[in-house]
C-alpha positions in Angstrom: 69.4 5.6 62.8 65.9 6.1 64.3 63.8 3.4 65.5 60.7 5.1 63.5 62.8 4.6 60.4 62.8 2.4 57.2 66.7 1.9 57.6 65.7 0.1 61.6 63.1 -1.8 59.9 65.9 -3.3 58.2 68.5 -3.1 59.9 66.8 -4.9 62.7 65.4 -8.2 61.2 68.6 -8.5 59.1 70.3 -8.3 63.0 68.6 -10.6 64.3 68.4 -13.1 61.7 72.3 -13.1 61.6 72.3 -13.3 65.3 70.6 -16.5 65.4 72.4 -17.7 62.2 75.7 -18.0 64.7 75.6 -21.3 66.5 74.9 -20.5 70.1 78.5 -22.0 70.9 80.4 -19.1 68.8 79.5 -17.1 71.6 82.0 -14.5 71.0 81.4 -14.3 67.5 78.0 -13.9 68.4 78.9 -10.4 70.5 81.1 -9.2 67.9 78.4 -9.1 65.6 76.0 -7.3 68.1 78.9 -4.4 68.6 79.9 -4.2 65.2 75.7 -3.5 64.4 75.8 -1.3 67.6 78.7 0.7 66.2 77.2 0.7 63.0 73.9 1.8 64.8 75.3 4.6 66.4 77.6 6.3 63.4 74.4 6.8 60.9 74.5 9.9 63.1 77.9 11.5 62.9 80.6 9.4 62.4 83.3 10.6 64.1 81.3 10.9 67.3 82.2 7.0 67.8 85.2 8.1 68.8 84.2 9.7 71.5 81.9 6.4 72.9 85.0 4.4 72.3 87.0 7.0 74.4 84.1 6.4 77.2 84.8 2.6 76.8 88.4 2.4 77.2 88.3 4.8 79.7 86.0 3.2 81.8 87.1 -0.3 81.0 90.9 0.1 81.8 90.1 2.0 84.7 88.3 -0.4 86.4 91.0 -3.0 85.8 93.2 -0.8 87.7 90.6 -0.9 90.5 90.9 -4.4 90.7 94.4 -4.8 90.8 94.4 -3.6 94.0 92.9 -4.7 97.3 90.4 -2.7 99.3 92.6 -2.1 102.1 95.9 0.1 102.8 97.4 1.5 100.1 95.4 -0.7 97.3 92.1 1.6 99.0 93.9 4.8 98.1 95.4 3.4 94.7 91.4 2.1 93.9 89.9 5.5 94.5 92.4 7.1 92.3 91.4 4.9 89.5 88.2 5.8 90.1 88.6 9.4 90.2 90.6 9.5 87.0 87.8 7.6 85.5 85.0 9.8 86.6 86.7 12.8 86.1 87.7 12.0 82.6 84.3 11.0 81.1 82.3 14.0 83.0 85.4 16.4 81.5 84.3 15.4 78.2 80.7 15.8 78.8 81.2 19.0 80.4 82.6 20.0 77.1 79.9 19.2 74.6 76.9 19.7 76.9 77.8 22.4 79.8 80.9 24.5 78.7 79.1 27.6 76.4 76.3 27.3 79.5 78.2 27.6 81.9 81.0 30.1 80.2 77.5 32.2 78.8 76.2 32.5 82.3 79.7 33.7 84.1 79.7 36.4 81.1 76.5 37.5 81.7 76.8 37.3 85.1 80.2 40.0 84.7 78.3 41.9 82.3 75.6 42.5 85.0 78.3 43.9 87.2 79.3 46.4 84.7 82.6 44.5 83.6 83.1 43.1 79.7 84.6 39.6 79.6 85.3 37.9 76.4 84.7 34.2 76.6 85.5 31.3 74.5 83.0 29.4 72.7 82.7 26.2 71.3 80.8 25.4 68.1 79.8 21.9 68.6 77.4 19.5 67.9 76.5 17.3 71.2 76.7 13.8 70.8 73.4 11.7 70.6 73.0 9.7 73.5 76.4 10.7 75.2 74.5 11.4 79.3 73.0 8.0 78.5 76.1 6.0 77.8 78.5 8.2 80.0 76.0 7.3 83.3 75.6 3.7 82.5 79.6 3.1 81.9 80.4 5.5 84.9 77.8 3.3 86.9 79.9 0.5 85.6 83.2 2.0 87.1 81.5 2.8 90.7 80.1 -1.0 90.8 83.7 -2.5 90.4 85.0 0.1 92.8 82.2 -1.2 95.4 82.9 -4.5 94.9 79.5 -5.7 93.5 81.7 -7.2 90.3 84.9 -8.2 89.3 86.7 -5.9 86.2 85.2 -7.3 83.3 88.6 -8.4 81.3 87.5 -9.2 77.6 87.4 -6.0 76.0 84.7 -6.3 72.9 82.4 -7.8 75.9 82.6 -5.1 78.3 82.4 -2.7 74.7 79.0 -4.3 73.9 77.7 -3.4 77.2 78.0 0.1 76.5 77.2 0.1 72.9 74.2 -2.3 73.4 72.1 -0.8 70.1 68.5 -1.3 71.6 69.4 1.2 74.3 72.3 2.9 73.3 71.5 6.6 72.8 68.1 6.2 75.1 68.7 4.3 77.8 67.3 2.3 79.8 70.4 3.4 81.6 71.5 -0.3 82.5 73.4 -1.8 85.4 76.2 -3.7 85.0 75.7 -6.2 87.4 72.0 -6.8 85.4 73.1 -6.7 81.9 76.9 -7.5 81.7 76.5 -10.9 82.6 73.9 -11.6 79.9 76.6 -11.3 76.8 78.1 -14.7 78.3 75.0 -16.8 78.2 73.9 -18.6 75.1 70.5 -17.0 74.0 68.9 -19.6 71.8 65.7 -18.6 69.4 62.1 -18.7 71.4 59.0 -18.2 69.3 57.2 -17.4 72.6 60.1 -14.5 73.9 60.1 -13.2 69.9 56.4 -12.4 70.3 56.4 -11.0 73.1 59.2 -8.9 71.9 57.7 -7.5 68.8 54.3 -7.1 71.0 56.3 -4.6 73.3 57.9 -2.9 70.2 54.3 -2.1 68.3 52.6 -1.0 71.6 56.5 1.6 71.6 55.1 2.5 68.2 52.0 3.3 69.0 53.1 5.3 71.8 55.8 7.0 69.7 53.9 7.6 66.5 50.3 8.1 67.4 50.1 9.5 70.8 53.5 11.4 71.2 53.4 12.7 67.6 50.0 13.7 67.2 50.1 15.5 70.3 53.6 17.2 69.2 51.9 18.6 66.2 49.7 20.7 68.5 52.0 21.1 71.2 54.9 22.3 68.6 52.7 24.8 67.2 51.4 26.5 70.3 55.2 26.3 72.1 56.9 27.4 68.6 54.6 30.4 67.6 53.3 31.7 71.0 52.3 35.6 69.9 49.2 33.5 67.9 48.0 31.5 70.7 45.8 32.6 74.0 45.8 31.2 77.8 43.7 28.6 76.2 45.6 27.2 73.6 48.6 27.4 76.2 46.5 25.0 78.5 45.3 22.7 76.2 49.3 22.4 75.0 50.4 21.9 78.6 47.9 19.5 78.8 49.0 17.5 76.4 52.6 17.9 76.7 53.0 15.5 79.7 51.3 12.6 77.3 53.8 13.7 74.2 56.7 13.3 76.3 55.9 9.9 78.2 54.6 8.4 74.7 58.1 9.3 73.3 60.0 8.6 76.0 58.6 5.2 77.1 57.8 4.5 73.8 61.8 4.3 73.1 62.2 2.5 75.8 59.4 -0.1 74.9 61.4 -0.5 71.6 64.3 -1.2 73.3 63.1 -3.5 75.7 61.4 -5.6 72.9 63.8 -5.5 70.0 66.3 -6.8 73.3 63.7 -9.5 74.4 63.6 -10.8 70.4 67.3 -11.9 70.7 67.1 -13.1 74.4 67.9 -10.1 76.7 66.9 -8.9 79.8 66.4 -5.1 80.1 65.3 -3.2 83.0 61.3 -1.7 83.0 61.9 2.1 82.7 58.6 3.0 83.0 55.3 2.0 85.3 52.5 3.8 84.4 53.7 7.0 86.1 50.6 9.2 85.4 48.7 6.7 87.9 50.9 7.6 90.7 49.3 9.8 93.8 52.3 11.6 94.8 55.1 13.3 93.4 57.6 10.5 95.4 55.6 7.9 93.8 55.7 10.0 89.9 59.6 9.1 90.4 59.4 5.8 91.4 57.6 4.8 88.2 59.2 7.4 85.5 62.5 6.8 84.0 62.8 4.5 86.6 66.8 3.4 85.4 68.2 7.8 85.8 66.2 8.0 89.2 67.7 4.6 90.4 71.0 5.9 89.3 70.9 9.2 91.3 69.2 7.4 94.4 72.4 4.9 94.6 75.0 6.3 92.9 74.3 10.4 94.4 71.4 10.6 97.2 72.4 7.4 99.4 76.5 8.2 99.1 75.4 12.3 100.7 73.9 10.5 103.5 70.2 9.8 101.8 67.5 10.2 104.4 69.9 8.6 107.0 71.0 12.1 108.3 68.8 14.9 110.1 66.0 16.4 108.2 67.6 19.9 106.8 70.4 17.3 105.1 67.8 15.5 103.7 65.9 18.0 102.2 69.6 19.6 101.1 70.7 16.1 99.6 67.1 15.5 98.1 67.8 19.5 96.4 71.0 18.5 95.1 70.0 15.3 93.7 67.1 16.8 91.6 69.1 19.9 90.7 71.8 17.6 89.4 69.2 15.4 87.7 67.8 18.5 86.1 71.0 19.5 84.4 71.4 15.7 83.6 68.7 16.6 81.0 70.3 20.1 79.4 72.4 23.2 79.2 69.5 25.2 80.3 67.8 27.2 83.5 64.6 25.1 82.5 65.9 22.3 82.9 67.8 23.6 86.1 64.8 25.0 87.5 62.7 22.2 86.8 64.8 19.7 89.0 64.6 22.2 91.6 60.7 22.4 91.2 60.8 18.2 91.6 63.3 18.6 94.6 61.3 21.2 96.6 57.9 19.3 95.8 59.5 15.9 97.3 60.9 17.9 100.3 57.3 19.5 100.8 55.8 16.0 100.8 58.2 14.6 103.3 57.7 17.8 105.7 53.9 17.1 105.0 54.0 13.3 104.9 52.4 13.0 102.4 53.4 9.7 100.4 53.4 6.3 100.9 49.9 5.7 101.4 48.1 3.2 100.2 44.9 5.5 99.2 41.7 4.0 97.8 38.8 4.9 96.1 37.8 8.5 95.4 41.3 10.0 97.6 43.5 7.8 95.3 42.1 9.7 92.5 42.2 13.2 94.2 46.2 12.7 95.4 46.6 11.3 91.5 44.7 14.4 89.9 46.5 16.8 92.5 50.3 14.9 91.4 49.0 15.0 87.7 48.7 18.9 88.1 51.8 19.4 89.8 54.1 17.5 87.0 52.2 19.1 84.1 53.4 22.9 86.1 56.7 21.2 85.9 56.1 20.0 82.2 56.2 23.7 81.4 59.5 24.6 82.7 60.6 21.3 80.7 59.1 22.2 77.3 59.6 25.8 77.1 62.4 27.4 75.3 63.4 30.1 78.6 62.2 30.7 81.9 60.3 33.9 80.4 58.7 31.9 77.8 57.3 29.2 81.1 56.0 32.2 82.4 54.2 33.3 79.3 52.5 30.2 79.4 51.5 30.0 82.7 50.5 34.0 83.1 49.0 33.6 80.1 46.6 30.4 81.5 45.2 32.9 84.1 45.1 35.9 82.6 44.6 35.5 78.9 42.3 32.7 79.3 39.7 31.9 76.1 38.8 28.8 74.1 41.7 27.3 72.2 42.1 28.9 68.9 42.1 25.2 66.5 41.7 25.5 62.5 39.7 22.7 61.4 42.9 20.5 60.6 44.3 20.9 63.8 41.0 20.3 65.2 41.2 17.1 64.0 44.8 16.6 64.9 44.4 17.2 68.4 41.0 15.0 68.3 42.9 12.3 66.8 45.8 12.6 70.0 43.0 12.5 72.7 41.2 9.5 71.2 45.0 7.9 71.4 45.3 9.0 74.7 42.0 7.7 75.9 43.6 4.2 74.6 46.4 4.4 76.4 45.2 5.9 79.7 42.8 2.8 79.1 45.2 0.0 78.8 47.1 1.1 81.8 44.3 1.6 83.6 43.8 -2.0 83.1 47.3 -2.8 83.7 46.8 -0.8 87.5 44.6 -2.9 88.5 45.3 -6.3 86.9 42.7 -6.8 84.2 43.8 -9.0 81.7 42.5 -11.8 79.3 43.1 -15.6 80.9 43.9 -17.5 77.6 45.9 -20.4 77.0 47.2 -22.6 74.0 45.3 -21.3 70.7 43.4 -18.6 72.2 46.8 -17.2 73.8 48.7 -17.1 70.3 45.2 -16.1 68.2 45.5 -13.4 70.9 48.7 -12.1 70.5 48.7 -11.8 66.7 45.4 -10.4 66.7 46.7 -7.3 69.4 49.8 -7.3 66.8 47.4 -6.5 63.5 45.1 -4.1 65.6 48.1 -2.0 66.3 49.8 -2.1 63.2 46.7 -0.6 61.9 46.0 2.1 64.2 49.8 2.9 63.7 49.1 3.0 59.5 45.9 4.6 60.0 47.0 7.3 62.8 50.5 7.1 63.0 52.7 10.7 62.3 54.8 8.3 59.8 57.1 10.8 59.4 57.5 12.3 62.4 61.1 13.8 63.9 63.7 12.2 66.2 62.6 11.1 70.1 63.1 14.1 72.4 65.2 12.3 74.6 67.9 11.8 72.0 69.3 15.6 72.5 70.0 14.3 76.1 
């Protein structure tokens, strides 16, 4: 079920209506509503694929009740870390099915085949589950927590369930924390006008990302990326150029959703995105995109291979790995491979150059932040691009087939349509950056809010790709 679908629109509402419906007391019959909706959620997809995010919940959750059986010293330290390697190494087995296996097993037969020997290899026809890195890293985050102590084994099944079916951000993340949102299915969440509002205020403004800035770019982007005999160095710039807004007005868009439709019934989740365009280096670029994954890799990969607390080849090594590892997080694919690498050598540049962790004003901020800007759309590229030869069309093709993007009249006004969207939203959280915002209060506040509700609703009618595809993180 889509979020930028009629079946959400009511699926939602009639959620949340039932939610509140539940005295606050019935607090378990409260959660077994919320999974039974997340389930529900999750199998408009494929069915049977439930079975496999119910085989990452049991797996997770009776794991970490073996880890807290035992102590964290002696034998119970050894009996704890096999727990936890049965756990890990169960979940990432099954992900290394659907996702990696025909990558990996395609590579090792081309690789023989390049060495003059003919190796037959099996392959598996299936379709990967939607959501399944998401879900996988937050209940394996889950299992490493326990193991470290930072909570106890969570002991009521359908709670610890919910945690990881959670339908807001399910097959999208934000990749939660337990310690942040486990906790929050034992607290009484009563109806606030106030929270609701500012709920359904973060949902639109995901919608307007989503529908009018991500989709109208896509319908450019898509063309140029999906037909690339027909298109010149300039069409392939103007696509790149856009790319980098399509994919952060999908992706935070989702998350937006999320974070709002969770806020309307009375959870917490984590920001997952802070205006990551504005940022004037590449270290910075990852501190404010898909802020919950990069979190996840710095505690739960970078800090255990030693982080920057080791001499400055390891670093660099553990910063490679981490990125490289990130990059495959995202796909089956040398793009994505290669594009973690590109990240990982650009942050181990900046630390050789020290560049990062300035506080630059004026007319520098805005060089370093049109320099980073650059650099992440070259690694945009890599991201979108079907192959590593096809990157490299595009970006040969920039230089050396260079001439005014070729535009029919409708596209024209497709792609004019997606930078009048973008100037909007480059405008807001411009505003955001630097902390310009309206001081109202009582009537003026709520006339406000309602008004900035209607004005986006509009734009989103007016401009909106209403039937635009699936978010492009969902195939991750």
């Amino acid at each position: 079920m889509l979020f930028n679908s009629i079946s959400f629109l009511l699926f939602f509402p009639i959620v949340c209506l039932c939610y509140f419906a539940i005295p606050a007391e019935w607090l378990r019959a409260r959660n077994g509503l919320l999974l039974g909706a997340s389930f529900y959620f999750y199998m408009n997809w494929e069915p049977a694929y439930a079975l496999l995010l119910l085989l990452c919940i049991v797996i997770t959750w009776g794991t970490a009740l073996g880890i807290g059986r035992h102590d964290a010293h002696g034998r119970g330290k050894l009996f704890r870390k096999c727990w936890l390697v049965v756990g890990i190494m169960v979940n990432l087995s099954v992900l290394f099915l659907f996702k990696y296996y025909n990558f990996i097993t395609a590579a090792i037969a081309d690789m023989m085949h390049s060495l003059g020997m003919s190796v037959s290899m099996v392959r598996f026809q299936l379709l990967l589950p939607v959501g399944i890195s998401f879900y996988t890293f937050q209940a394996l985050g889950y299992s490493i927590d326990v193991y470290r102590g930072k909570l106890s084994a969570e002991r009521h099944f359908p709670t610890y369930a919910l945690y990881v079916s959670f339908f807001p951000q399910l097959v999208a993340g934000p990749i939660e924390r337990s310690t942040h949102l486990l906790p929050q299915f034992r607290e009484r969440h009563a109806f606030n006008y106030g929270q609701a509002m500012e709920g359904l205020r973060l949902m639109m403004w995901g919608y307007f990302m989503k529908l009018v800035v991500a989709d109208r770019c896509g319908l450019y982007v898509d063309a140029v990326f999906n037909n690339m005999p027909m298109h010149n160095g300039g069409s392939y710039l103007l696509a790149s150029l856009l790319f980098p807004f399509q994919i952060y007005g999908d992706f935070a868009g989702y998350s937006l959703i999320a974070i709002g439709a969770s806020r309307v019934m009375g959870f917490r989740l984590m920001d997952n995105f802070r205006r990551p365009y504005f940022s004037s280096s590449v270290g910075e670029f990852w501190h404010r995109w898909h802020i919950s994954l990069s979190t996840w890799f710095r505690d739960y990969v970078y800090i255990p291979l030693g982080g920057n607390r080791v001499s400055r080849c390891r670093n660099y090594l553990n910063l490679m790995a981490t990125f490289t590892l990130s990059g495959l997080w995202h796909g089956a694919n040398w793009t994505f491979l290669f594009w973690g690498m590109f990240h990982g050598g650009l942050l181990c540049i900046e630390k050789r150059l020290g560049i990062g962790g300035h506080d630059y004003r004026g007319m520098s901020r805005l060089l370093h932040c049109l320099l980073t800007f650059v650099l992440v759309s070259l690694g945009w590229v890599l991201f979108r691009a079907g192959s590593v030869g096809e990157a490299c069309t595009v970006l040969s093709g920039i230089v050396i087939r260079f001439g005014m993007p070729e535009l029919s009249f409708a596209m024209f006004t497709e792609v004019t349509t997606a930078l009048a969207a973008i100037a909007v939203l480059v405008s807001s959280e411009y505003a955001a950056e630097h902390g310009w915002a309206l001081r109202l209060t009582g009537v003026g506040q709520q006339v406000a809010a309602h008004a900035v509700l209607l004005l986006l609703a509009v734009a989103i009618l007016l401009f909106g790709v209403l039937d635009g595809g699936q978010f492009i993180y969902f195939q991750f």
